[in-house]
VOGU-3710 file (C-alpha; in Angstrom, 3 decimals, decimal comma):
1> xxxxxxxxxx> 29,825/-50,522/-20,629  27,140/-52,428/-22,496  25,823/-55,757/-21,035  27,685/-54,925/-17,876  26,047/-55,963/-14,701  27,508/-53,833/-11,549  26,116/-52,314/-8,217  25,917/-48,611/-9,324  25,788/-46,420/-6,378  25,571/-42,539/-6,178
11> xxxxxxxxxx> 28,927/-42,825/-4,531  30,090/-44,678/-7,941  28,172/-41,129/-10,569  29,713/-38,568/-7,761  33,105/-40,454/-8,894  32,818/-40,372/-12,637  31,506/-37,094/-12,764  33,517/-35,025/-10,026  36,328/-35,449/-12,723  34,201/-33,970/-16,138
21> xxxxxxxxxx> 32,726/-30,783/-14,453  32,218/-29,571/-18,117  30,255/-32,307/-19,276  26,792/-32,050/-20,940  25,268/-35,508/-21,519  25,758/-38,049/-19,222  24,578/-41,351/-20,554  25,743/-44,959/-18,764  23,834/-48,118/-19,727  24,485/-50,746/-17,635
31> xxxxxxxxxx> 22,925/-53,249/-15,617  22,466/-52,124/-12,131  22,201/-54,992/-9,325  18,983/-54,369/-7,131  20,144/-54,947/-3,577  20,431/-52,503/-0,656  23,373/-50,631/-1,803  22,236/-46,963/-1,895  20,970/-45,754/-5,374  20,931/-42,795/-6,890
41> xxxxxxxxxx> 17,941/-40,829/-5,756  16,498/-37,247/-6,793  18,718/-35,530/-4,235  21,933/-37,500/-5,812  20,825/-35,934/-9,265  20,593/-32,549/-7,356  23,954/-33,174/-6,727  25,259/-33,938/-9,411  24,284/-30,985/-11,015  25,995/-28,965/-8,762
51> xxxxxxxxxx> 29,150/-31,164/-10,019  28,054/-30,768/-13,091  26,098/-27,202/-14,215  26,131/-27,813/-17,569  24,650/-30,858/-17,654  21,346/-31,081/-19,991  20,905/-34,837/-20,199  21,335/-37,315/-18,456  20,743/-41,238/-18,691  20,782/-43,584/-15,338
61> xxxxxxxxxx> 20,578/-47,698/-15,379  18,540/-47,390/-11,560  16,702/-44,477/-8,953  15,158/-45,420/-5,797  11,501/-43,671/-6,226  9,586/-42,689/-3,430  10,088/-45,104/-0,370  6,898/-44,005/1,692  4,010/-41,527/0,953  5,425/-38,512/2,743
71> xxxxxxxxxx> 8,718/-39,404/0,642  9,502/-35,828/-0,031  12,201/-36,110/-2,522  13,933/-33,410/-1,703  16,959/-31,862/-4,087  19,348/-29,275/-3,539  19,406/-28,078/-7,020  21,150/-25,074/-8,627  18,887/-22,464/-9,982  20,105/-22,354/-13,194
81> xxxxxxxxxx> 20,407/-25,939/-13,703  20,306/-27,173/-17,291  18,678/-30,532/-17,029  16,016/-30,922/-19,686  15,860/-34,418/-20,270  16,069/-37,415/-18,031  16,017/-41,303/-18,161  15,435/-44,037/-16,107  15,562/-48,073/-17,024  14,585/-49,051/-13,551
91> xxxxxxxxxx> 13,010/-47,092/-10,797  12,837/-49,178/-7,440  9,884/-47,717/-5,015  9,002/-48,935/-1,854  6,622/-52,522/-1,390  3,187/-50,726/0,457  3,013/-47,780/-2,481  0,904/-48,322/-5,796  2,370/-48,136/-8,950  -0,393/-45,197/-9,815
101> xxxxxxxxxx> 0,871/-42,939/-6,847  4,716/-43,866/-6,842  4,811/-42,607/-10,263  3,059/-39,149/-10,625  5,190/-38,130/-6,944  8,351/-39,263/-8,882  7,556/-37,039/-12,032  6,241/-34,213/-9,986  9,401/-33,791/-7,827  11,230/-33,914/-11,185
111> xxxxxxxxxx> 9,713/-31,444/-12,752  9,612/-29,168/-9,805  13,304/-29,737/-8,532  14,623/-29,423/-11,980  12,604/-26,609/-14,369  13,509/-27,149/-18,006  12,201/-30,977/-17,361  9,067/-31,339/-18,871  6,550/-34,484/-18,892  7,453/-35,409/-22,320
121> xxxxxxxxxx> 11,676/-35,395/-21,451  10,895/-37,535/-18,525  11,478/-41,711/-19,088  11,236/-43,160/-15,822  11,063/-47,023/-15,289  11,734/-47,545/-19,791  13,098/-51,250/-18,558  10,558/-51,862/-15,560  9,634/-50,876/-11,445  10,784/-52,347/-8,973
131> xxxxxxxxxx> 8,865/-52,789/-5,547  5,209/-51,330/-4,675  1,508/-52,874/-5,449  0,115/-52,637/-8,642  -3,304/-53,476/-9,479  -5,979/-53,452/-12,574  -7,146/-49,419/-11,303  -3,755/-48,822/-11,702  -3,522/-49,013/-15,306  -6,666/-48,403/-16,046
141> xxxxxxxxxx> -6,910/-44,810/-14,529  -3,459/-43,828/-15,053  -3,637/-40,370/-17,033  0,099/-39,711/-16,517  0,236/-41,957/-19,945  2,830/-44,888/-17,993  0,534/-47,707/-17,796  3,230/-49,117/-20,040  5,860/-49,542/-18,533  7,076/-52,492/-17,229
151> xx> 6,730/-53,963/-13,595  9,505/-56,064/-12,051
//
């Protein structure tokens, strides 16, 4: 669905996937509407790989980030999950957290909730962030390497 513009839920990927339990890449580019419908999160990509075991890549258009700083971002995960490579185009995080902070949480949780991740197989935010503060320290001192991407 190229150039599609839709509100893309977790309730709309448990859908699609619950009917390809054998599928391996998952990879939907559309246009996700930023309003308060409930995005996919880390737990919803937990779950989905519970739908889905055999999943090893998967591609969203939106994931809420953390929404406070004790955001946990918890994931039921199976233990032999096969995820090892994720992207993002827009990660929405909450309005009082840094840009700095919202994004090494986000790729931490990844890469402990989901082992065969590594730093390298993890886009997050390749279209732009959503939400949080963002200032010149921000960039300047971020050594996770995303200074780049874009802010929304």
């Amino acid at each position: 669905l190229p150039n599609h513009v839709t509100r893309f839920t977790e309730r709309d990927l448990f859908l699609i996937l619950s009917s390809f339990p054998a599928l391996e890449v998952f990879d939907i580019d559309v246009d996700a509407v930023l309003d308060n419908t409930p995005l996919p999160s880390v737990k919803t990509i937990g779950k989905l790989l519970l739908l889905c075991p055999r999943l090893t890549h998967l591609s969203l258009p939106i994931l809420q980030g953390p929404e406070s700083q004790y955001d946990r971002l918890d994931a039921s995960t199976p233990s032999d999950s096969a995820l090892c490579a994720l992207h993002i185009k827009i990660v929405r995080i909450s309005p009082q957290l840094r840009l700095s902070y919202a994004c090494k949480t986000l790729r931490e949780a990844l890469k402990d909730k989901f082992k065969l991740l590594r730093r390298e197989t993890i886009v997050l935010g390749s279209d732009r962030w959503v939400g949080g503060q963002l200032d010149e320290n921000d960039l300047a001192n971020n050594s996770d390497g995303d200074a780049d991407v874009r802010w929304g």
